[in-house]
Residue frames as qw, qx, qy, qz and C-alpha x, y, z in Angstrom:
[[0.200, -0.477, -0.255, 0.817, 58.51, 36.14, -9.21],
 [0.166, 0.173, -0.122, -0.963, 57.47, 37.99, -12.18],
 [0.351, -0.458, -0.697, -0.426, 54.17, 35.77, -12.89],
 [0.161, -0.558, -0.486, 0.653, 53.34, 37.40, -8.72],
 [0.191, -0.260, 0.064, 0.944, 54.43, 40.52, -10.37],
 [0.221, -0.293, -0.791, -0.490, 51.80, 40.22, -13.39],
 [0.472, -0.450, -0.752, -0.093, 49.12, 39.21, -11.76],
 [0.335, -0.460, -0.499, 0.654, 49.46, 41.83, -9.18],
 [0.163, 0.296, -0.206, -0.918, 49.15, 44.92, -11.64],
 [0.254, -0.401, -0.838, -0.269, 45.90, 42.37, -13.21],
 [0.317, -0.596, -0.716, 0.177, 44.35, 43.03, -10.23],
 [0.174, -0.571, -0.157, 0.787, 45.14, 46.69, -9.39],
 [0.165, 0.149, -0.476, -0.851, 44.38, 47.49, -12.72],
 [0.325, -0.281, -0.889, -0.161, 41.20, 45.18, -12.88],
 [0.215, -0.626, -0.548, 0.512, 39.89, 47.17, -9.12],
 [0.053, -0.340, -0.010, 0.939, 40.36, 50.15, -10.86],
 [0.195, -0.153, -0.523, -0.816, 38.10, 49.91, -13.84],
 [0.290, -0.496, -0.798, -0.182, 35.38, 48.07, -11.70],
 [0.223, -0.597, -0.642, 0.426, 35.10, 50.85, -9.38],
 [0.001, 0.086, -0.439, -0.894, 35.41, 53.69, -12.16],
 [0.309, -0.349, -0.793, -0.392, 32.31, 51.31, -13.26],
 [0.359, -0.509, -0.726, 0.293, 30.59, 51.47, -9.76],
 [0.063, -0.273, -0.131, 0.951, 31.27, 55.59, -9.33],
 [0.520, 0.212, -0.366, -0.742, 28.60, 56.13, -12.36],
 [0.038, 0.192, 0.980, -0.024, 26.49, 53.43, -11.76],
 [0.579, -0.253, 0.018, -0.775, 22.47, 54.22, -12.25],
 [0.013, -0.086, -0.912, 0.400, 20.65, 52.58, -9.50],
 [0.455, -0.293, -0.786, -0.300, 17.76, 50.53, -9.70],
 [0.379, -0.368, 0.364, -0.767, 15.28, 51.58, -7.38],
 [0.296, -0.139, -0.929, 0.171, 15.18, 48.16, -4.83],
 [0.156, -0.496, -0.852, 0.062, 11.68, 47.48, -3.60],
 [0.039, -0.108, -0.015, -0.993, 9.52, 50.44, -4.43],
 [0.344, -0.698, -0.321, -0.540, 6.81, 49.81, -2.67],
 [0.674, -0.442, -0.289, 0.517, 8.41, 49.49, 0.79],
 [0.460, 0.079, 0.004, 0.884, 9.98, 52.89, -0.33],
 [0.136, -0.446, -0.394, -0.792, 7.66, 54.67, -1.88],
 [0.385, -0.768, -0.422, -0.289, 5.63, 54.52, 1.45],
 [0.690, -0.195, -0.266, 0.645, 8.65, 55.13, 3.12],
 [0.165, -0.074, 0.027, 0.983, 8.89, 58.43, 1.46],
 [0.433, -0.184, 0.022, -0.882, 5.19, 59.04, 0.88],
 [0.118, -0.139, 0.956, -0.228, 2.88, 57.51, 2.97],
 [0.564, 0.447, 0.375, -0.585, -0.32, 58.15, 1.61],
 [0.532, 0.223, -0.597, -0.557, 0.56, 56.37, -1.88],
 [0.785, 0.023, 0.511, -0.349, -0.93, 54.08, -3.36],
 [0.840, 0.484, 0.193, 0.150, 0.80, 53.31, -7.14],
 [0.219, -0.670, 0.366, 0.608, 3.83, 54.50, -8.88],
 [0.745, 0.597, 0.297, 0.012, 4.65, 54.90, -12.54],
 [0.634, -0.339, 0.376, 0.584, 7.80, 54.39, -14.08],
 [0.582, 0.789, 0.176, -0.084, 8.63, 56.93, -16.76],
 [0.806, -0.078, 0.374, 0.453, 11.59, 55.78, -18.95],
 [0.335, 0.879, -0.079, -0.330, 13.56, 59.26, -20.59],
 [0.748, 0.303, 0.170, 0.565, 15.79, 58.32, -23.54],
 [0.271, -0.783, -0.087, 0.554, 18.25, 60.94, -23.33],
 [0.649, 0.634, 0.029, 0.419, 19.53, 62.99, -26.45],
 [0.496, 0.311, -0.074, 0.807, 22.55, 65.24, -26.72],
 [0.070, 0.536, -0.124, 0.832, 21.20, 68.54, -25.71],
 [0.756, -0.537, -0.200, -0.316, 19.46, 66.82, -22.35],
 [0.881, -0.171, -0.203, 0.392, 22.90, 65.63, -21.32],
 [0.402, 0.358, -0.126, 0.833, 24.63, 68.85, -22.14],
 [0.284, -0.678, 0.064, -0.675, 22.26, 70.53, -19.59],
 [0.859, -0.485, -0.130, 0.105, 22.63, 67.95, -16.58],
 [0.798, -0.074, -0.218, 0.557, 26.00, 68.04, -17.05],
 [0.138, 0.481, -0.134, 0.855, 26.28, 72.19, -17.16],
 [0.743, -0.621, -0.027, -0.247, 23.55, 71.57, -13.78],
 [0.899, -0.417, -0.012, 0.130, 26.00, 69.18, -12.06],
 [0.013, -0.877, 0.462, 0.133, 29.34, 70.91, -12.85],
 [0.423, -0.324, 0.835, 0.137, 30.87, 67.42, -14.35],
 [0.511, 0.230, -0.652, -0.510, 30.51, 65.57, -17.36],
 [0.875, -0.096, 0.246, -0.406, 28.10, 62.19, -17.11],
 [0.450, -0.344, 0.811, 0.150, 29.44, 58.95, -17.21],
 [0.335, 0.135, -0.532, -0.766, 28.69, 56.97, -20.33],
 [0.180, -0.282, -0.942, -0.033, 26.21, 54.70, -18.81],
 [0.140, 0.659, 0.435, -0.597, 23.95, 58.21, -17.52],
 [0.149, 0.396, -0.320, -0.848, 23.95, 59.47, -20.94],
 [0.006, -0.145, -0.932, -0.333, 21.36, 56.70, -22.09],
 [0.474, -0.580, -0.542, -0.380, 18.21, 56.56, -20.04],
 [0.021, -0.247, 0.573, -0.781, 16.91, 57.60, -16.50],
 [0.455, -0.470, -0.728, -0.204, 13.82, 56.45, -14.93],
 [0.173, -0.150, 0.442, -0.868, 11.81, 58.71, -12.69],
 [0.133, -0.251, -0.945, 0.161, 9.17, 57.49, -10.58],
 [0.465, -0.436, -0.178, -0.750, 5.41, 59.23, -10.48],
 [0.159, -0.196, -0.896, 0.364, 4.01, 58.32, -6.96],
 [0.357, -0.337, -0.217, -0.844, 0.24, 58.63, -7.14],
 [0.004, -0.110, -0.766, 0.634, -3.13, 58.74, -5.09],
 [0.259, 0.716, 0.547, -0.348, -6.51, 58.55, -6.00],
 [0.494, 0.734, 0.266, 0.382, -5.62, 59.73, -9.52],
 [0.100, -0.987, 0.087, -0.094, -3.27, 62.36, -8.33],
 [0.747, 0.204, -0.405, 0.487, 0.41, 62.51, -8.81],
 [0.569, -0.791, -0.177, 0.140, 1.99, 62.97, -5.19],
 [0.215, -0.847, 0.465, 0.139, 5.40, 63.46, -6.30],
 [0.705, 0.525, -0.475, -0.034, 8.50, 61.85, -8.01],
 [0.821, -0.456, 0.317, 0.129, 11.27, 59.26, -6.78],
 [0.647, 0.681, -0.334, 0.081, 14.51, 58.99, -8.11],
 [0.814, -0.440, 0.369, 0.088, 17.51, 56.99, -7.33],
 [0.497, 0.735, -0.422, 0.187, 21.28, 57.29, -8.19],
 [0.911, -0.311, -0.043, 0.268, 24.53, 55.36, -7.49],
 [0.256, 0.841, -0.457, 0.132, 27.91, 56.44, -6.44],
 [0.816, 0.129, -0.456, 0.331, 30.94, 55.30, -4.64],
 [0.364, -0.896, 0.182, -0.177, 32.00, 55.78, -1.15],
 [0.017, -0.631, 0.772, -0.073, 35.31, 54.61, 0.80],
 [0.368, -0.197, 0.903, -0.098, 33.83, 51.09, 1.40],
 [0.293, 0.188, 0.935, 0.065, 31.70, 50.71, -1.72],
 [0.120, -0.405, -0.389, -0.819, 28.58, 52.01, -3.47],
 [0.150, 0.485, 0.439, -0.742, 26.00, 54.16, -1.66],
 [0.024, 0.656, 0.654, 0.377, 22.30, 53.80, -3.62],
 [0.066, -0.046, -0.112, 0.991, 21.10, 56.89, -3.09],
 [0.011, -0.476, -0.854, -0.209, 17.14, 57.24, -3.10],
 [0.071, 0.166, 0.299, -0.937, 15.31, 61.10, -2.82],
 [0.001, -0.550, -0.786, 0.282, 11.31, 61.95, -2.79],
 [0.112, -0.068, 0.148, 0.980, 10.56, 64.74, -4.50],
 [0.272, 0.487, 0.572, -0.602, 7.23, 66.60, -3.45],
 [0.476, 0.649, 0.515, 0.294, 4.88, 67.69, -6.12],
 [0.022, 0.987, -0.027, -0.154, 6.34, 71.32, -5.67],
 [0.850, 0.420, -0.105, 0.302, 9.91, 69.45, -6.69],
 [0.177, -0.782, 0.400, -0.444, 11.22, 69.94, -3.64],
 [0.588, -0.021, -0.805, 0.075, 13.02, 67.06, -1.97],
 [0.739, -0.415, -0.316, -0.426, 10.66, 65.19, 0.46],
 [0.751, -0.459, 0.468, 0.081, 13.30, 62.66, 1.87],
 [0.359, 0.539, -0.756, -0.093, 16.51, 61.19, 0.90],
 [0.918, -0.066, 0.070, -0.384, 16.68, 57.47, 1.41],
 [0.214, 0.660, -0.692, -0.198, 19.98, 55.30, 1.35],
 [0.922, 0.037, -0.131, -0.362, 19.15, 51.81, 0.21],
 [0.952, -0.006, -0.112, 0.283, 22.70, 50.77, 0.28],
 [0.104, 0.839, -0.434, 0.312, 25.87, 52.03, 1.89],
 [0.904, -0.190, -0.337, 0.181, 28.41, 49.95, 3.28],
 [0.075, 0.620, -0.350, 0.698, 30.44, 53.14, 4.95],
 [0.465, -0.035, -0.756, 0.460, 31.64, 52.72, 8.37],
 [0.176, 0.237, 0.428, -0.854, 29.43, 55.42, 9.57],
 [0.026, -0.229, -0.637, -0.736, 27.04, 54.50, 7.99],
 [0.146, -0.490, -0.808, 0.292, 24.35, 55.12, 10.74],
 [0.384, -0.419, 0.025, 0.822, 25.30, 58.32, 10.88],
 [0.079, 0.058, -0.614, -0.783, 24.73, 58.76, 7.00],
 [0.236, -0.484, -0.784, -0.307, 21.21, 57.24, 7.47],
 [0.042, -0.553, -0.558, 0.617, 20.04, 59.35, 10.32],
 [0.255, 0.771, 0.458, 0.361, 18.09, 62.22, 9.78],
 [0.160, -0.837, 0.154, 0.500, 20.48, 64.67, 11.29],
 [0.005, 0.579, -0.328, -0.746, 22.10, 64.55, 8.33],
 [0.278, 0.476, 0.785, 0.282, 19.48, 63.39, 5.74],
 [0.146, 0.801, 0.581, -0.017, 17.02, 65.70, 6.47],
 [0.363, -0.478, 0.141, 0.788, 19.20, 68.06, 5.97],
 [0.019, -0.030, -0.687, -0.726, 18.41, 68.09, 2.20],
 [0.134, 0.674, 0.725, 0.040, 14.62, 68.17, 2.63],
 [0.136, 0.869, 0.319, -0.352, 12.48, 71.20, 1.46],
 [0.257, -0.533, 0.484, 0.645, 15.73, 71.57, -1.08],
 [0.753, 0.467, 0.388, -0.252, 15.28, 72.26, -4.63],
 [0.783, 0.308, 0.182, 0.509, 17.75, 72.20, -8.02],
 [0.286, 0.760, -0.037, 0.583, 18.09, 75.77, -7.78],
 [0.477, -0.859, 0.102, -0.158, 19.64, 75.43, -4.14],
 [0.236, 0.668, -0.650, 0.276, 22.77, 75.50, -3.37],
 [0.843, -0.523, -0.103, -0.070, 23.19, 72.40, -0.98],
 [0.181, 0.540, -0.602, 0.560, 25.46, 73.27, 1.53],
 [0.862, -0.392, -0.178, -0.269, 25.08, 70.15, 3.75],
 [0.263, -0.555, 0.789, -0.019, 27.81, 69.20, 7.01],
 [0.488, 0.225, -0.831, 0.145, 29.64, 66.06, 6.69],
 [0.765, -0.596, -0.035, -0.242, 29.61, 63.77, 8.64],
 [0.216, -0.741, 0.635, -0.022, 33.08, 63.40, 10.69],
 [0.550, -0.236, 0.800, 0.038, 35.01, 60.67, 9.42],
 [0.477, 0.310, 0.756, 0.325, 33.07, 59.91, 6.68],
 [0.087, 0.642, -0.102, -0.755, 33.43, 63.17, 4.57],
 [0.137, -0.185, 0.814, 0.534, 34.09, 61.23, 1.50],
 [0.039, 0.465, 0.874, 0.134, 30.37, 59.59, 1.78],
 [0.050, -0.563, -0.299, 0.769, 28.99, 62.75, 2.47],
 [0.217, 0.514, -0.171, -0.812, 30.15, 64.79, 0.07],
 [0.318, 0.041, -0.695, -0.644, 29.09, 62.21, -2.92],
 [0.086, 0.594, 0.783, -0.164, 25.66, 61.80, -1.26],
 [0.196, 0.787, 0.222, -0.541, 25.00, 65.04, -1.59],
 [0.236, 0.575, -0.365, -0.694, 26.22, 65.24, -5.40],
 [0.100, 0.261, 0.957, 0.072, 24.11, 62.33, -6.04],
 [0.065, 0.647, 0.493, -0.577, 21.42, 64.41, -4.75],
 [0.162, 0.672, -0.004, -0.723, 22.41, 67.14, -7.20],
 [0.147, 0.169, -0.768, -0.599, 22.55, 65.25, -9.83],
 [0.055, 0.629, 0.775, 0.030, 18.76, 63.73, -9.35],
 [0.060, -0.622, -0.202, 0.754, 18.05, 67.27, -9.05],
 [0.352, 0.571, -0.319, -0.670, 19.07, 68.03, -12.36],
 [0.059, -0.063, -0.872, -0.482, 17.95, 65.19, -14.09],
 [0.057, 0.520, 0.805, -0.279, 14.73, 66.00, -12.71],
 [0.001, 0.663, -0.053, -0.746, 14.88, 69.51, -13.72],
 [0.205, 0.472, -0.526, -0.677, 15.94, 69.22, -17.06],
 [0.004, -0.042, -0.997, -0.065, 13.79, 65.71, -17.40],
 [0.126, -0.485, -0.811, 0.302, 10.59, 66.13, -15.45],
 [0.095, -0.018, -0.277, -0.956, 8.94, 69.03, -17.96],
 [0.170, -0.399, -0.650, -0.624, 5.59, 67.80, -18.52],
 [0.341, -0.550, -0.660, 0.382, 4.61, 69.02, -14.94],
 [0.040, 0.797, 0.084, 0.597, 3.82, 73.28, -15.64],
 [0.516, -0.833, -0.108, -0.169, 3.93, 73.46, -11.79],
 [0.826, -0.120, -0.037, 0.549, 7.94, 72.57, -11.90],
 [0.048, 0.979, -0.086, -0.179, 9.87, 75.62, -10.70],
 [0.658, -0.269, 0.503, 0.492, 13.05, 73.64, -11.81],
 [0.712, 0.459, 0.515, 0.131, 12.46, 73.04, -15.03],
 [0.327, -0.435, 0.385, 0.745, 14.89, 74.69, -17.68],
 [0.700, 0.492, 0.338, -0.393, 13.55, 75.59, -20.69],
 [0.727, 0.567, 0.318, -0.219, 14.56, 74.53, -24.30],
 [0.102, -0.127, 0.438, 0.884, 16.25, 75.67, -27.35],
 [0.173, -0.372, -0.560, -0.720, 13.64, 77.61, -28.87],
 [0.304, -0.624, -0.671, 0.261, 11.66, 78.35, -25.66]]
C-alpha cells in the first residue's frame, strides 16, 4: 500500500512541474513557409531575427503583459521578417501556452503598421477547438495593436483556451513592441532609458 501511495504523489507531483513547464513554453514556429503564406500571401522569404534579451527588455514585457516571464522567455525570442521583392511585409511571431487539454501554439502576423494581420493556431488540442480556429473568434484580434486593449468573447465552454490565447497574443504584442525597434514606422515601440 504505501509503495501505491508513493508513486501516486511521483506522479501528481511529476504532472505538475511538466505542465508549469508547458504554460511558458516558447514555440517554435512549425513550417513557416506553409504559414507565412498563410498569413501573407504575397511573400516570398522570411528572416529570422534572434533577440538576446537583457534585464531592462524583460522588465518592460513583463510591466506590458501584467505578469512576470517565465524563466525560459527571459533568454531569447525570435521574430520573423516576412519579405517581398526586397521589402519587409511584416513580422510573425509565435508563443506557447496551456489550455484544459494541453498546449495551444499560438501563431500572429503582424502587418508592417504592427498591427495584427492574423492569428494562427498551429496546435490546440481543446475540445472546441474548431471553434478556437474559426475566424469568428480569431479575427477578432486582427487590425489590433499593443496599445489595445483586447477585449475578445470567449468562446462558450472553452473560456479557459480563450482567455490564454488572447494573453499569448498580448504577450507577442509586447515582445514585439519592446523588441521590434529598428522599424521607425513602429507605433508600438517603447522607448529606452535615455530616450
Amino acid at each position: 500500500m504505501p509503495c501505491k501511495s508513493y508513486v501516486t504523489r511521483f506522479l501528481c507531483v511529476s504532472l505538475l512541474l511538466l505542465s508549469s513547464l508547458a504554460q511558458a513554453d516558447v514555440c517554435v514556429w512549425r513550417d513557416p513557409e506553409r504559414t507565412m503564406v498563410r498569413l501573407f500571401p504575397e511573400a516570398k522569404d522570411y528572416k529570422t531575427e534572434i533577440y538576446k534579451l537583457n534585464s531592462d527588455q524583460v522588465a518592460r514585457i513583463e510591466a506590458l503583459v501584467g505578469e512576470p516571464l517565465h524563466s525560459s522567455e527571459k533568454e531569447e525570442y525570435n521574430i520573423y521578417a516576412i519579405t517581398a521583392d526586397g521589402r519587409t511585409l511584416g513580422w510573425v511571431l509565435a508563443l506557447a501556452g496551456t489550455g484544459e487539454y494541453g498546449v495551444i501554439e499560438t501563431v500572429v502576423g503582424l502587418n508592417a503598421d504592427h498591427s495584427i494581420r492574423g492569428v494562427y493556431l498551429q496546435r490546440v488540442r481543446e475540445r472546441k477547438r474548431k471553434a478556437l480556429k474559426s475566424d469568428n473568434f480569431l479575427g477578432q484580434f486582427r487590425g489590433k495593436t499593443q496599445k489595445d486593449t483586447l477585449a475578445i468573447k470567449p468562446i462558450a465552454d472553452a473560456e479557459k483556451a480563450s482567455n490564454e490565447i488572447t494573453r499569448l497574443v498580448n504577450k507577442m504584442l509586447a515582445y514585439e513592441a519592446v523588441l521590434n525597434t529598428g522599424s521607425k514606422s513602429n507605433p508600438n515601440t517603447l522607448p529606452t532609458k535615455g530616450e
